[in-house]
Wavefront OBJ file of the C-alpha trace (Angstrom):
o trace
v -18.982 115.106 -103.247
v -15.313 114.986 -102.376
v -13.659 111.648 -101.661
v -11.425 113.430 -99.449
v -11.829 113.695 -95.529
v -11.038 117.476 -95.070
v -9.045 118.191 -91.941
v -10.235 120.921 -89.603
v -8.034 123.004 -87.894
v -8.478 122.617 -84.098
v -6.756 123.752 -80.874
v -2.653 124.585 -81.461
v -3.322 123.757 -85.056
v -3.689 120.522 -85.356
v -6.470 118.571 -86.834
v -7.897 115.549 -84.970
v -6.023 112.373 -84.889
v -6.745 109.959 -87.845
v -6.598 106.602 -88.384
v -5.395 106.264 -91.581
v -6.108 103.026 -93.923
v -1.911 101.900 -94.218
v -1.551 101.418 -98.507
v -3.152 104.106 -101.100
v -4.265 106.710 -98.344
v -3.883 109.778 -99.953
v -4.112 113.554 -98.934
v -5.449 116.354 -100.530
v -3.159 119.254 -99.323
v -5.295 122.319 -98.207
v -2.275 125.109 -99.493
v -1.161 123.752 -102.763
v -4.335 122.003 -103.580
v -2.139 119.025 -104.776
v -2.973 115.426 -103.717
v -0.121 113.314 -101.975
v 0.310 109.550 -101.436
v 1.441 108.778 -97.701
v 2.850 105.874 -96.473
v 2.516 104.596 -92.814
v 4.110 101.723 -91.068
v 4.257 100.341 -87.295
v 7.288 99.295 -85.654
v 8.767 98.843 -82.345
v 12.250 99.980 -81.572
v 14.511 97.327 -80.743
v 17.973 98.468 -80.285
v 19.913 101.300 -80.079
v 23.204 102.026 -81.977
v 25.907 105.148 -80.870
v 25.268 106.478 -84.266
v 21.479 107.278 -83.605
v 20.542 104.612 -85.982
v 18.453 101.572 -84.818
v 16.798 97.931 -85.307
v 13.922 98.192 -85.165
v 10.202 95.046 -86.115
v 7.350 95.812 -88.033
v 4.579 95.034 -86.523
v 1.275 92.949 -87.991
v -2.478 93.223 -88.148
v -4.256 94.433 -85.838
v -1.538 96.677 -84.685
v -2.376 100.338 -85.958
v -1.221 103.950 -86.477
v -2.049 107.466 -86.282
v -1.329 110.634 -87.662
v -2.348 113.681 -87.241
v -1.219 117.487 -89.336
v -0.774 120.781 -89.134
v 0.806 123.802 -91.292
v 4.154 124.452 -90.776
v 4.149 127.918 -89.347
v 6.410 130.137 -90.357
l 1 2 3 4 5 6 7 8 9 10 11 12 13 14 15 16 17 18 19 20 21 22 23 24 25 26 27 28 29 30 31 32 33 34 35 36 37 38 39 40 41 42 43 44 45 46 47 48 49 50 51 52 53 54 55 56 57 58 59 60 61 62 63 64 65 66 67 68 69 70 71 72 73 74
């Protein structure tokens, strides 16, 4: 049995949205077969600078994320 979670391909090519656990998730790609460490974090936007680049707070437990993947067409 697999420890990873495979992804199905659903409508526009997406898989469902996940919620991922936010240190050591790793994914299992589905092309290369290779497995790939992801890292996720939650913040809120707090300012906006001219030069696109911003301030921005992480944001604590409970607070969550999603993600959600699909090939890159080509």
């Amino acid at each position: 049995m697999s420890r990873f979670k495979k992804m199905v391909e659903g409508r526009g090519g997406w898989c469902e949205w996940q919620a991922p656990v936010m240190k050591g998730y790793l994914m299992k790609c589905c092309d290369c077969g290779l497995v790939h460490e992801l890292q996720f974090k939650t913040f809120v936007e707090t300012e906006q600078k001219r030069d696109g680049r911003f301030t921005m707070v992480e944001l604590p437990w409970p607070i969550r994320v999603l993600f959600r993947a699909r090939r890159q067409r080509t």
